[in-house]
Phi, psi and omega in degrees: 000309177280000127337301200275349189268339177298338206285277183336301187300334165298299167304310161299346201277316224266328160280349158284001188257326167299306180288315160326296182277005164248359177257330150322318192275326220253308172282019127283324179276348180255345156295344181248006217033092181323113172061007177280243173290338198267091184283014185271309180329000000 
């Protein structure tokens, strides 16, 4: 059992670390004007 409680922790570490970095990203492009003036966007 306390495998399986390590394993979770390991999975919440990785999905907060996955939404962190999509939320990083998503507030960048919108800092960048997503698809505007910005022809890099």
């Amino acid at each position: 059992m306390e495998f399986f409680n390590s394993a979770v922790d390991v999975l919440k570490t990785l999905v907060v670390a996955l939404g962190a970095g999509l939320g990083v990203w998503g507030a960048v492009n919108l800092m960048e004007g997503y698809g505007g003036d910005n022809p890099s966007a």
